[in-house]
N, C-alpha and C positions, 0 to 999 in steps of 0.2 A: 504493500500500500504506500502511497505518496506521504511525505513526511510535509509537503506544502501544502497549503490548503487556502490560499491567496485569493484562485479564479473563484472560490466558493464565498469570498466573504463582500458579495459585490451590494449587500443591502447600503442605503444612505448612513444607519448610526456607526460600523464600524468606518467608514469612510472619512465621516466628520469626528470620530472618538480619536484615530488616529492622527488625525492631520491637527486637531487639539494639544494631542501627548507630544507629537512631536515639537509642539510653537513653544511649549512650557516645560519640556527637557522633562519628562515622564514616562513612569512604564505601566500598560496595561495589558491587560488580556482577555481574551472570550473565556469562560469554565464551564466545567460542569458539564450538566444538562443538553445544551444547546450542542456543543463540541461533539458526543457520545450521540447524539442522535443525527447529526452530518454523517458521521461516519458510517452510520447505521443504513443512510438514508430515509430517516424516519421524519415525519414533520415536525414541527415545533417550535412554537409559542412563545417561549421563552428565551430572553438573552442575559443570561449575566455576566456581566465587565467587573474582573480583581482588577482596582488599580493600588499599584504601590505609591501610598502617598494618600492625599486624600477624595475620597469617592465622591465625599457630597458636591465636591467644587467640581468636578467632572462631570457630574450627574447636569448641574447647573450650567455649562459652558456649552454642551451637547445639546440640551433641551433648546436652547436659544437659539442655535445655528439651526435648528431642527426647526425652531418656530412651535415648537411644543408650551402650549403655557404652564400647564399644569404640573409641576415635580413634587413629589411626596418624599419628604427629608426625617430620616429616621437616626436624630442624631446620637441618642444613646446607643443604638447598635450597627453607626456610620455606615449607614445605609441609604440609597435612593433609589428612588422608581419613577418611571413614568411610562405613560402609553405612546407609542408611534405606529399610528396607522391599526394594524393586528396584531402588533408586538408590544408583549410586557417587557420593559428593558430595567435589568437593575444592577447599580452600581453598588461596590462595595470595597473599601479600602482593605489590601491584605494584612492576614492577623494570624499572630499565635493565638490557643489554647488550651487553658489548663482546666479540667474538671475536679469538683469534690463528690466525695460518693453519694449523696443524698439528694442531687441536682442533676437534670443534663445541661442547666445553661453552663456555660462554662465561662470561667475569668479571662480577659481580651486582651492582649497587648498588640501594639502597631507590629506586623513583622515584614516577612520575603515573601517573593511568590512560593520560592519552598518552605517556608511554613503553612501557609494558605493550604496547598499541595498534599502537605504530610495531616492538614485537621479535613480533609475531605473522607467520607465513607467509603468508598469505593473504588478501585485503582481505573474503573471506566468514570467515572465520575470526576477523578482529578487530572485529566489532561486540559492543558490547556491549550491556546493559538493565539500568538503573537501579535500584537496591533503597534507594535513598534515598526516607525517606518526601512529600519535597519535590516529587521527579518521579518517582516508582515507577512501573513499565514504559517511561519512555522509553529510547527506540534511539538510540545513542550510535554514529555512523558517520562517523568523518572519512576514511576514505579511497573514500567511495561505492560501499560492498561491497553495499548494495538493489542498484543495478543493476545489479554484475556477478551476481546471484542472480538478476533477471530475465533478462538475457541469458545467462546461462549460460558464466561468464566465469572461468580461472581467473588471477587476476593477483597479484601481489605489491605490499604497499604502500609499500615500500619500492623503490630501484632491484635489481631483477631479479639482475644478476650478480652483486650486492654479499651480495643476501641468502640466494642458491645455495651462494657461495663460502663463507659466514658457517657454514651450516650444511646440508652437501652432502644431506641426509637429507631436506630439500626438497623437492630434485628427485621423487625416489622420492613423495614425499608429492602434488605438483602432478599425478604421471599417475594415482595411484590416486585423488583427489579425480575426477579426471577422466574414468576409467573407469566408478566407481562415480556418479557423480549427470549422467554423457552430458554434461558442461561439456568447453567448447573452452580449450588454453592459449592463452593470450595469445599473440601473434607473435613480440615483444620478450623476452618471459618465456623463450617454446619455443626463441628463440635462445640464452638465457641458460645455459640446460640440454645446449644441443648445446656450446656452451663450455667447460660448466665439470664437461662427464661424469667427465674423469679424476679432479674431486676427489673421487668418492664411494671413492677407498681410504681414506680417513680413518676409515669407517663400519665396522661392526662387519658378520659376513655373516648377524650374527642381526636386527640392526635393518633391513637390504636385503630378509632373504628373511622378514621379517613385513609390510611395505609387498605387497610380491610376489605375498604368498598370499592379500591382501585384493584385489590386482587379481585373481586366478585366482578370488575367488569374487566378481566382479562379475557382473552380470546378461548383458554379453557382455564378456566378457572379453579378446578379440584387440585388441579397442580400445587398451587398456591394452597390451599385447604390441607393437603397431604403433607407439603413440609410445616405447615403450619403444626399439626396435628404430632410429626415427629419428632419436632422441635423442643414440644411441650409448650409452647407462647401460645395454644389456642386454648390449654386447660388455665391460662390466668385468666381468661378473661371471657369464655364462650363454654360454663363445662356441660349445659344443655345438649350441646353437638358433639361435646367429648363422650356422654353419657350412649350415646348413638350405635357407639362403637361394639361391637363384640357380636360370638351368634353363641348361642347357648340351645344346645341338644338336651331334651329329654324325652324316655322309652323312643329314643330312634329317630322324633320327631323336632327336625331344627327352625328356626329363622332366620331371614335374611339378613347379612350386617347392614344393619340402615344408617349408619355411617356413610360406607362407599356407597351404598344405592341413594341416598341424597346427592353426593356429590354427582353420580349417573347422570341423577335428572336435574342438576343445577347446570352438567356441560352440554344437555340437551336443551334445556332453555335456552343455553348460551347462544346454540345455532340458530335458533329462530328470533330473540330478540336482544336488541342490547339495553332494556329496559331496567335497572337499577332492583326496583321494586318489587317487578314479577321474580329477579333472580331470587331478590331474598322470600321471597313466596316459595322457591325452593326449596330453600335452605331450611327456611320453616315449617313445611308441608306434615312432617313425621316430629317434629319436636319432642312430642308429646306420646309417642312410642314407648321408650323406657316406663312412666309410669300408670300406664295403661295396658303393660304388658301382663296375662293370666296361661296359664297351659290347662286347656280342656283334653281331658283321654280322647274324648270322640274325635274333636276334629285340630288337636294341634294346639300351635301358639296363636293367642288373639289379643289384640290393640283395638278393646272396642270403643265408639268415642273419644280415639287419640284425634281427631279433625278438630272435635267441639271442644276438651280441653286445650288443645294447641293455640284454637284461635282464642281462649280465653289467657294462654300464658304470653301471649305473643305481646299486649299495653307492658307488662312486666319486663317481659326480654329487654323491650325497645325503651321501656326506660331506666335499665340500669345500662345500657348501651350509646346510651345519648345520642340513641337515632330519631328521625322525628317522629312527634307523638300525633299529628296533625293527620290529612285525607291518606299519605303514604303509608301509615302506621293501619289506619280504618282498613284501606285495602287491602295489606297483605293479611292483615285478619280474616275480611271476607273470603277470600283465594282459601288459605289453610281450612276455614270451615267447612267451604264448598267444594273441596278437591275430591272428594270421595264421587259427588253425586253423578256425576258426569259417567266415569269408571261402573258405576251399579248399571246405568243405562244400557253399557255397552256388553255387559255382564248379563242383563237380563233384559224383559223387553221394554220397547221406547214407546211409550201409550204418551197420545200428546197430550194428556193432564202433568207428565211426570216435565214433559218438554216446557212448557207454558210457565210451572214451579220455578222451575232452574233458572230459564229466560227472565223471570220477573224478578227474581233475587241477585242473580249478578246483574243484571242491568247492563252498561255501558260496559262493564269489565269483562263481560261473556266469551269473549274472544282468546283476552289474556288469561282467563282458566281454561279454554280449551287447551293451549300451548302446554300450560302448568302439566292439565290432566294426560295428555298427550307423551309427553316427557317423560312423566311417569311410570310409562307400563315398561318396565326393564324386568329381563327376565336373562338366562342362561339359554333357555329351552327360544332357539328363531323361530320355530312352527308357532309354539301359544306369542312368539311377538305378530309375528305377521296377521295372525289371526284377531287376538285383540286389535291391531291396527287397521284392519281391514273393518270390523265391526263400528270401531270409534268415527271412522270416516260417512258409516249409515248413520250415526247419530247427531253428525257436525250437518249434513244434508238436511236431517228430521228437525232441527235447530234453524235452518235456514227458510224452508218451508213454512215452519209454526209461525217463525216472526214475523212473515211475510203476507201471512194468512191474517191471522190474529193481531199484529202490532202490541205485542205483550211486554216488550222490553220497557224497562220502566213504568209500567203504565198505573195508573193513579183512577178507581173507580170512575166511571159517566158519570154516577149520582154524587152530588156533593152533602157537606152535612146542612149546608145552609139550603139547598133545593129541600132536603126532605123535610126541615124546618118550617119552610114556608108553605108548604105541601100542605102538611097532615095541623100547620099551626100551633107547633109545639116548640117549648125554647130547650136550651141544652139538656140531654138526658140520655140515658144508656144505651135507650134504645135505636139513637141515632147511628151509633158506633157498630151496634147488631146488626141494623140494615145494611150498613157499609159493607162489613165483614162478609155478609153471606152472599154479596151480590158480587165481591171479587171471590170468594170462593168456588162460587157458580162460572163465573168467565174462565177461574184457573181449569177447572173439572171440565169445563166446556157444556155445559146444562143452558148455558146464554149466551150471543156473539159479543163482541168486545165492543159493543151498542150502543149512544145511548136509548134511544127506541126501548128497545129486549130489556137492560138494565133496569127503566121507571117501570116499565109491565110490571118485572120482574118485585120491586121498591112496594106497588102494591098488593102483590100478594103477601110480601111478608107483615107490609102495615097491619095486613088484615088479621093474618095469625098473632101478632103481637096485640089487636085490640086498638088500632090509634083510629081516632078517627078521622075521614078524608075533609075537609076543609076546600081547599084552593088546589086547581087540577091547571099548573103551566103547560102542560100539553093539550089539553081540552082549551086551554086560554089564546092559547097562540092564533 
């Protein structure tokens, strides 16, 4: 590979960064991130400039020539930022590091670029590329991070446990690099990580479960799940998923590890959406397995009701996890509770009262639980996959049909409470709520069309059974 990388750095900041460093006798550099994904060929977002000396004044001299107004000046941790165009650009003047045990921020002093170099995570992560106009584009790599980028290597260039320990948020970092670009961790390193798991209580559970959700939206993502799982860093802080693990035989008759068959149908998801949400709908699907598990002699091991506690553990999960508690959280609750019904459909037969139920309870989401339930059917045995799959596809059809027929998705009774109010001339009372009830249970069953016409018929025959008497008749009025 070329050691120049000049004709690559043709964007306006490094052009105007350079032609700065050089009017005011300075040295900078591209790092990190941006560098490691050139090389990769990968896109990316982000630019960070180590200058030797100081960043905020750089940060400041660029922006101008740029005609950027805006620079955000972070002068405790001589830092700057600003936006150009689609680029986040951020300056930062090079520094030593020293850590105490009980902190990952660590104590700053002014240093070299090889200090800079030696406090970065990753030997792909601390090359850098020269914006000096003496050697512009050269690749600055003392700890031979080309070749862990060809071999596919994730190694620290520093000693391993030293720099896990230093700043535990590492580790997290080494399996999502890992996940997301298919790199192996080092051996030394991955022991470093099984060592020094228990220090990720230091970390914050917002800075764990954003590493987390970037592994969950890798390309296969169980990758990351599997070293996670090896590691020991996913029993600190996920031991729900840890509990998942194992298959336990008895008289002959075993279960599946819903451990790896989560992960299954988390990397099936992954092929159909890159939806954040439904992935954790995954993840979360069987939660609730371990304690729901019972052994019946007749027919084996049973997880009866792991759907309905799952989705009742999942406000819990998500907030000792400090994921959000808002419409994201509601959903993948719905998803976990309704993942089964779809599966019984395909199992047994699809009568459109059962199609109509399902329709009307996911709503808008009916799609994104097909994919969940879809993903799901993993088996050993291809004949029972292809067959289940084959079945599931008559019921995505009989789904198609219903809604099409009936328009049941979301749908909200014809009769209102205030129609039947004015109707029969009665103010709030139970039996408002009765009427409602039976007149969408009749739509679901299919006993009425999704009307309003059938529905008021329908309004007074139950008035009548109920006793109310009829008053004002807005269909005879019209």
């Amino acid at each position: 590979m070329s050691n120049n990388y000049a004709k690559h750095l043709t964007h306006p900041v490094f052009k105007v960064a350079s032609l700065i460093i050089t009017e005011q006798n300075l040295e900078a550099y591209v790092i990190g991130g941006y560098v490691r994904d050139l090389i990769l060929h990968r896109p990316s977002k982000d630019i960070d400039i180590v200058v030797v000396g100081n960043g905020l004044e750089l940060a400041k001299a660029c922006a101008e020539k740029l005609r950027v107004k805006k620079v955000s000046l972070f002068k405790n941790f001589g830092t700057a930022q600003f936006k150009y165009k689609d680029l986040d650009v951020e300056f930062v003047g090079a520094r030593k590091e020293s850590y105490s045990s009980d902190s990952r921020k660590p104590s700053v002093e002014i240093g070299s670029l090889k200090d800079d170099q030696n406090r970065r995570d990753f030997t792909i992560n601390a090359l850098a590329i020269s914006l000096n106009a003496k050697n512009f584009g050269e690749l600055i790599d003392p700890f031979d991070g080309m070749t862990d980028l060809e071999n596919g290597v994730i190694r620290t260039p520093l000693e391993p446990s030293q720099t896990y320990s230093d700043d535990p948020l590492r580790m997290m970092r080494a399996i999502r690099f890992a996940a997301q670009l298919d790199f192996k961790i080092q051996g030394k390193s991955l022991q470093a990580i099984y060592d020094n798991a228990g220090r990720l209580e230091i970390i914050s559970m917002e800075r764990i479960m954003d590493e987390v959700n970037k592994i969950i939206l890798s390309q296969k993502p169980s990758r990351g799940f599997k070293l996670l799982y090896s590691t020991k860093l996913l029993h600190q802080f996920f031991k729900e998923m840890v509990d998942l693990q194992g298959i336990e035989t008895k008289n002959g008759k075993s279960h599946k590890d819903n451990f790896f068959h989560t992960l299954e149908v988390l990397d099936n998801v992954a092929e159909k959406s890159s939806n954040l949400w439904l992935r954790w709908s995954a993840i979360m699907h069987d939660i609730a397995k371990p304690p729901t598990k019972k052994f019946d002699n007749e027919i084996g091991w049973t997880f009866h009701g792991h759907e309905e506690l799952g989705a009742r553990m999942t406000p819990k999960i998500f907030t000792r996890l400090k994921l959000p508690l808002d419409y994201k959280m509601k959903y993948v609750q719905k998803l976990v509770r309704l993942h089964l019904r779809p599966i019984a459909l395909v199992k047994g037969s699809v009568s459109d009262s059962a199609i109509r139920r399902l329709l009307n309870e996911a709503g808008d989401d009916i799609d994104d639980l097909m994919i969940l339930c879809n993903a799901d059917i993993t088996s050993k045995n291809e004949f029972k996959v292809k067959r289940y799959k084959k079945n599931f596809d008559t019921v995505i059809e009989k789904l198609r049909a219903v809604e099409e027929k009936d328009k049941i998705r979301n749908f909200q009774p014809p009769v209102s409470g205030e129609m039947i109010m004015h109707t029969f001339n009665i103010g709030p009372k139970a039996e408002i709520g009765t009427i409602k009830s039976r007149i969408k249970e009749a739509i679901l069953e299919g006993e009425i069309a999704n009307d309003q016409a059938e529905a008021v018929q329908y309004m007074f025959l139950i008035a009548n059974e109920l006793g109310l008497v009829k008053v004002n008749d807005p269909i005879l009025n019209k």
